[in-house]
Backbone as a ProteinNet text record, in pm:
[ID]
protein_1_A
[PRIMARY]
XXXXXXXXXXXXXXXXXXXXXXXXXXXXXXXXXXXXXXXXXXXXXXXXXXXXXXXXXXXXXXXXXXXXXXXXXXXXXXXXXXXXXXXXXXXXXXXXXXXXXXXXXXXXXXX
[TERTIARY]
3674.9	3532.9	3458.6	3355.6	3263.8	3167.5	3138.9	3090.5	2973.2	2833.2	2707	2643.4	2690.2	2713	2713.5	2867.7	2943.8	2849.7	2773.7	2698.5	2564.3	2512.5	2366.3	2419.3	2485.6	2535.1	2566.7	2659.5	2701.9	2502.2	2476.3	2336	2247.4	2252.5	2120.5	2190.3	2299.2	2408.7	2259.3	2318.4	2244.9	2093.1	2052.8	1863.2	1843.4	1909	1928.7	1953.9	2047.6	2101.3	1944.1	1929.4	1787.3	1656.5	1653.2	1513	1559.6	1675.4	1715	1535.8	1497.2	1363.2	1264.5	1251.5	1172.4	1029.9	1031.4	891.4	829.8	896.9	898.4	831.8	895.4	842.2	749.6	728.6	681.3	548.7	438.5	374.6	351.3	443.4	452.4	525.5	587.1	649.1	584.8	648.6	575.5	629	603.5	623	729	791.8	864.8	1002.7	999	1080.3	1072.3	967.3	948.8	1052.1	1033.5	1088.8	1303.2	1285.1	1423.7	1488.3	1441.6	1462.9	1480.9	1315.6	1399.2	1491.4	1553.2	1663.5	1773.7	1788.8	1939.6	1898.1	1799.3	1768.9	1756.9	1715.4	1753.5	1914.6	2013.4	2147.2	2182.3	2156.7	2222	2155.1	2060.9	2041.1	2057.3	2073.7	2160.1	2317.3	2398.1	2484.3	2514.3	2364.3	2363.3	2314.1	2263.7	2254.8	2326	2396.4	2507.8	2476.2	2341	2241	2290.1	2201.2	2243.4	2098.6	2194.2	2056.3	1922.6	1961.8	1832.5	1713.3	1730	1626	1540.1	1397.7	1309.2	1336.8	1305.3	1337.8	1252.2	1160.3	1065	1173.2	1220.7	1293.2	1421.9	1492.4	1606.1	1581.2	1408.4	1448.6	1373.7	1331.1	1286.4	1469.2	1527.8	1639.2	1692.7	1713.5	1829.3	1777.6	1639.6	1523.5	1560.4	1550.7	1471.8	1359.3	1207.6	1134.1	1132.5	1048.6	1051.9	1032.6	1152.1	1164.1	1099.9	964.3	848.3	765.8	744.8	686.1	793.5	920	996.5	986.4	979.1	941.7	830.9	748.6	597.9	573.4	690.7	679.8	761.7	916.6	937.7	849.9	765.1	654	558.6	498.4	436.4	476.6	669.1	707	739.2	758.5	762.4	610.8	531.5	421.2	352	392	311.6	402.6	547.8	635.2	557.9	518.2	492.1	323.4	263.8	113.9	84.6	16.9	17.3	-65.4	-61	-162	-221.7	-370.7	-402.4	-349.9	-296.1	-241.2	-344.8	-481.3	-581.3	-602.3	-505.7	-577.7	-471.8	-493.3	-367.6	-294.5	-158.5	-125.1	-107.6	-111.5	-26.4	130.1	147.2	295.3	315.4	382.9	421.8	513.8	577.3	661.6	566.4	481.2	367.7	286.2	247.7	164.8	230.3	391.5	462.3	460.1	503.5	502.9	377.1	291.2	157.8	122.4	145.8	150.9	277.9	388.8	471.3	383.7	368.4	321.1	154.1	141	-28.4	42.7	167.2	217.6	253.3	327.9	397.1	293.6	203.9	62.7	-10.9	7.6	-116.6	-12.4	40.1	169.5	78.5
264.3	283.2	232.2	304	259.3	140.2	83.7	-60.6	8.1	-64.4	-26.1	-13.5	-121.2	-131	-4.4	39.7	100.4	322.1	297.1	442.4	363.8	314.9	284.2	305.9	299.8	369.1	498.1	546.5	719.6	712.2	703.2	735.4	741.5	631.5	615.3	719.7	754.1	837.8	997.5	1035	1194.3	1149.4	1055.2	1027.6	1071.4	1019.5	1059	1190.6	1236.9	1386.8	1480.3	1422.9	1533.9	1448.4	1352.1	1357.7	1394.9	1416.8	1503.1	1589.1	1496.4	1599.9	1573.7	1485.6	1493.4	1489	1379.6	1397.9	1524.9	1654.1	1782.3	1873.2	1834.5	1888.5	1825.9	1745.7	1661.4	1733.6	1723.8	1771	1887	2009.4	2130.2	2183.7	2019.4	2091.5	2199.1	2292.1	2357.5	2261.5	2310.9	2281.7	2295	2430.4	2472	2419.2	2409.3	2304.1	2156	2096.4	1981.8	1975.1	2058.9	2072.5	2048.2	2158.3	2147.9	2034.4	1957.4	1858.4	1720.2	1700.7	1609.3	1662.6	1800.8	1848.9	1730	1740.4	1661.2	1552.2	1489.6	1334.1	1301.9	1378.4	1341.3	1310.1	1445.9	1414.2	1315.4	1225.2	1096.9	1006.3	1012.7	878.3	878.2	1011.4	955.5	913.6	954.1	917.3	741.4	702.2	525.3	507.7	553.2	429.4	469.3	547.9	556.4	604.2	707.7	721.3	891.9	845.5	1012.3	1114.5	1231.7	1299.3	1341.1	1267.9	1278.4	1248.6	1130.1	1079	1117.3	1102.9	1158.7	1160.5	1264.3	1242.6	1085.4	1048.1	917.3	820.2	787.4	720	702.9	812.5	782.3	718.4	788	700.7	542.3	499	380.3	307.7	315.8	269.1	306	376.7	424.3	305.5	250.5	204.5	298.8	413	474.8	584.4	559.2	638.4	809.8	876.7	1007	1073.3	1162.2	1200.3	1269.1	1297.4	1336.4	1219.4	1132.9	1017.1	956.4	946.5	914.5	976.8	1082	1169.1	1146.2	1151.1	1092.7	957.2	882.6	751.7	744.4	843.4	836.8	961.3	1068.5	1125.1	978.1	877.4	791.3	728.2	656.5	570.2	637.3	792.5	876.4	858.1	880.3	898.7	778.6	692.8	552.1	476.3	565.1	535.9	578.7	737.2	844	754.6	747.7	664.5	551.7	484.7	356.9	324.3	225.6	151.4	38.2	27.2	-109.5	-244.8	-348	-434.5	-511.3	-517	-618.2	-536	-408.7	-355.5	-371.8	-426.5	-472.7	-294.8	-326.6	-206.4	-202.8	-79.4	-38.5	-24.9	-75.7	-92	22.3	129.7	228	213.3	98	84.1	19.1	-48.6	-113.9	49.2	133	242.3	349.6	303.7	417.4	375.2	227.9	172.6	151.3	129.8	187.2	368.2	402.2	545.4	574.3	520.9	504.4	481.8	356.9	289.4	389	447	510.9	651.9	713	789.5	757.4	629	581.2	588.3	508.3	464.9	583.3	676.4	793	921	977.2	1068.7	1162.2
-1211.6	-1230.8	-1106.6	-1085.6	-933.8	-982.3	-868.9	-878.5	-856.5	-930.1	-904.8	-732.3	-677.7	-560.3	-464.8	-510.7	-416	-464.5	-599.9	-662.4	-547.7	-573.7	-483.7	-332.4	-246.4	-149.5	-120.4	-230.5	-216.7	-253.1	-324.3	-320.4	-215.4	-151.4	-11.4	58.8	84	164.8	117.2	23.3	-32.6	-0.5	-59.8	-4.5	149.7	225.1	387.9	413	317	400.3	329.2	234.1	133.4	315.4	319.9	383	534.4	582.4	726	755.8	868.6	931.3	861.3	773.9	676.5	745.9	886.2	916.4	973.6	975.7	1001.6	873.4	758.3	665.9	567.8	574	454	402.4	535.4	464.7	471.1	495.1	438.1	346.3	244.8	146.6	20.2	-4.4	-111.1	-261.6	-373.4	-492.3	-539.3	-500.1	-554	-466.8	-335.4	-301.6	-319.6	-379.6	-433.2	-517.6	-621.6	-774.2	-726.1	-665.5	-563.6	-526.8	-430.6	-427.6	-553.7	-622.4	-720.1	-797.6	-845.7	-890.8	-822.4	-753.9	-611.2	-678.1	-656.2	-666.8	-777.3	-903	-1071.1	-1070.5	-1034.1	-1102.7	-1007.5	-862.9	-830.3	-843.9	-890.1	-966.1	-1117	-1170.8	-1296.4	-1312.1	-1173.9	-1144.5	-1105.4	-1042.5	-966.3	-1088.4	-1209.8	-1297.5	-1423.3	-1417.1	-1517.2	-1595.6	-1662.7	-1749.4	-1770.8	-1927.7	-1998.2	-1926.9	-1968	-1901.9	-1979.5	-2049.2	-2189.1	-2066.2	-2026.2	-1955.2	-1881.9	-1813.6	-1763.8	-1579.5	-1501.6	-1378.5	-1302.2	-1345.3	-1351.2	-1408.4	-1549.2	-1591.9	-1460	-1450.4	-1358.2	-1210.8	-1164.7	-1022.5	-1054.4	-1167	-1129.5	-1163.9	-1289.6	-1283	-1199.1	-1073.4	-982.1	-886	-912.5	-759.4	-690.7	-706.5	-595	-612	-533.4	-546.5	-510.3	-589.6	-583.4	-428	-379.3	-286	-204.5	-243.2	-160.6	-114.6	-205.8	-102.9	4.9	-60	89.7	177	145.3	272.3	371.1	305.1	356.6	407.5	377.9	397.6	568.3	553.7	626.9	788.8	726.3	825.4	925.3	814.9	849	960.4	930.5	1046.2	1144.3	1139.5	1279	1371.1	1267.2	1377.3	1422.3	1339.2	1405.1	1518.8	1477.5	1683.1	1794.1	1721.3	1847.3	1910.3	1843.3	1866.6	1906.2	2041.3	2035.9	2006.2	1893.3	1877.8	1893.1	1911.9	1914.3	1855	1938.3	1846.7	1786.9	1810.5	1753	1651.4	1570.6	1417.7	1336.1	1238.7	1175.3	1086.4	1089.2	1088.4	964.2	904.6	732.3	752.2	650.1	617.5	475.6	545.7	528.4	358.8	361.9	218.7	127.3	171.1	17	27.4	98.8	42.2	-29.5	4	-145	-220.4	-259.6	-364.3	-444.4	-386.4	-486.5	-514.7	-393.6	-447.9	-588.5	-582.8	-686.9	-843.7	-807	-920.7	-995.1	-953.8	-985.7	-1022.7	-955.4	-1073.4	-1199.3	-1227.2	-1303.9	-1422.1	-1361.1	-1477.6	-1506.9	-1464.5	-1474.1	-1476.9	-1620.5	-1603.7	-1582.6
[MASK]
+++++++++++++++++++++++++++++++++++++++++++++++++++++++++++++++++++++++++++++++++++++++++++++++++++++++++++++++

Protein backbone atom coordinates (compact mmCIF):
# COMPACT_ATOMS: atom_id res chain seq x y z
CA UNK A 1 0.00 0.00 0.00
CA UNK A 2 1.35 3.69 -0.83
CA UNK A 3 2.33 5.88 1.96
CA UNK A 4 0.34 9.18 2.00
CA UNK A 5 3.57 10.69 1.53
CA UNK A 6 4.81 8.92 -1.32
CA UNK A 7 0.39 9.68 -3.25
CA UNK A 8 1.05 13.61 -2.33
CA UNK A 9 4.14 13.38 -4.59
CA UNK A 10 2.92 11.16 -7.61
CA UNK A 11 0.44 14.01 -7.08
CA UNK A 12 2.50 17.38 -7.13
CA UNK A 13 4.28 15.24 -10.06
CA UNK A 14 0.56 15.46 -12.38
CA UNK A 15 -0.19 19.22 -10.73
CA UNK A 16 3.15 20.22 -12.68
CA UNK A 17 2.68 18.31 -15.82
CA UNK A 18 -1.42 19.85 -15.85
CA UNK A 19 0.14 23.58 -15.10
CA UNK A 20 3.20 23.00 -17.97
CA UNK A 21 2.97 26.90 -19.47
CA UNK A 22 0.51 27.70 -17.32
CA UNK A 23 1.63 31.34 -17.26
CA UNK A 24 0.82 31.16 -21.11
CA UNK A 25 -2.57 30.14 -20.65
CA UNK A 26 -4.07 30.99 -17.61
CA UNK A 27 -5.73 33.66 -18.45
CA UNK A 28 -7.05 32.40 -21.66
CA UNK A 29 -8.41 29.47 -20.23
CA UNK A 30 -11.88 28.73 -21.53
CA UNK A 31 -14.46 26.81 -19.30
CA UNK A 32 -14.68 24.14 -20.94
CA UNK A 33 -11.04 23.46 -20.59
CA UNK A 34 -11.39 24.49 -17.04
CA UNK A 35 -13.92 21.70 -16.54
CA UNK A 36 -11.07 19.47 -18.32
CA UNK A 37 -8.65 20.04 -16.27
CA UNK A 38 -10.30 19.70 -12.76
CA UNK A 39 -11.50 16.32 -14.41
CA UNK A 40 -7.31 15.22 -14.04
CA UNK A 41 -7.18 16.94 -10.72
CA UNK A 42 -10.56 15.39 -9.11
CA UNK A 43 -9.41 11.62 -9.90
CA UNK A 44 -5.62 12.47 -8.19
CA UNK A 45 -6.62 13.80 -5.52
CA UNK A 46 -9.10 11.26 -4.94
CA UNK A 47 -6.33 9.02 -5.43
CA UNK A 48 -3.84 11.34 -2.53
CA UNK A 49 -6.60 11.06 -0.22
CA UNK A 50 -7.81 7.71 -0.63
CA UNK A 51 -11.49 8.94 -1.00
CA UNK A 52 -14.66 7.53 -2.62
CA UNK A 53 -15.82 9.26 -5.50
CA UNK A 54 -19.03 10.11 -3.98
CA UNK A 55 -17.22 13.19 -3.00
CA UNK A 56 -17.35 16.74 -4.30
CA UNK A 57 -14.44 17.98 -6.67
CA UNK A 58 -14.09 20.95 -3.65
CA UNK A 59 -14.27 18.14 -1.02
CA UNK A 60 -11.28 16.21 -2.75
CA UNK A 61 -8.91 19.13 -3.29
CA UNK A 62 -9.20 20.54 0.17
CA UNK A 63 -8.49 16.86 1.58
CA UNK A 64 -5.85 16.21 -1.20
CA UNK A 65 -4.48 20.16 0.08
CA UNK A 66 -4.45 20.98 -3.02
CA UNK A 67 -6.15 24.02 -4.48
CA UNK A 68 -8.28 24.15 -7.63
CA UNK A 69 -6.16 24.13 -10.68
CA UNK A 70 -7.04 27.33 -12.23
CA UNK A 71 -5.99 29.43 -9.46
CA UNK A 72 -2.69 27.56 -9.53
CA UNK A 73 -2.46 28.50 -12.56
CA UNK A 74 -2.95 32.04 -11.99
CA UNK A 75 -0.90 31.89 -9.11
CA UNK A 76 1.72 30.42 -11.00
CA UNK A 77 0.97 33.44 -14.25
CA UNK A 78 1.56 35.92 -11.18
CA UNK A 79 5.20 34.57 -10.16
CA UNK A 80 6.10 34.66 -13.94
CA UNK A 81 5.34 38.11 -14.32
CA UNK A 82 6.48 39.65 -11.21
CA UNK A 83 10.19 37.91 -12.43
CA UNK A 84 9.68 39.50 -15.81
CA UNK A 85 8.93 43.21 -14.01
CA UNK A 86 11.11 45.16 -11.85
CA UNK A 87 9.88 46.38 -9.22
CA UNK A 88 10.19 49.02 -6.84
CA UNK A 89 11.63 47.69 -3.71
CA UNK A 90 10.14 50.59 -1.43
CA UNK A 91 6.39 48.84 -2.44
CA UNK A 92 5.80 46.08 -0.51
CA UNK A 93 5.07 43.21 -2.73
CA UNK A 94 1.94 40.63 -2.85
CA UNK A 95 2.60 37.32 -2.10
CA UNK A 96 1.14 35.41 -4.72
CA UNK A 97 0.23 32.14 -2.30
CA UNK A 98 -1.87 34.20 0.53
CA UNK A 99 -3.96 35.69 -2.68
CA UNK A 100 -4.90 32.01 -3.69
CA UNK A 101 -5.52 31.04 -0.59
CA UNK A 102 -8.05 33.62 0.01
CA UNK A 103 -9.20 33.40 -3.40
CA UNK A 104 -9.60 29.57 -2.25
CA UNK A 105 -11.28 30.22 0.76
CA UNK A 106 -14.19 32.83 -0.75
CA UNK A 107 -14.96 29.90 -3.08
CA UNK A 108 -15.22 27.58 -0.36
CA UNK A 109 -17.60 30.02 1.63
CA UNK A 110 -19.65 31.24 -1.24
CA UNK A 111 -20.58 27.78 -3.40
Amino acid sequence: MAKPRNRKLIGSDVVSILLFGAPNWADKMSESGKNELLKTQRKTNLRIASAYSTISTEASQVLADFPSIDLLAKERREVYLAKLTFADPEVPKRDPREELLSQWQIRWDCP
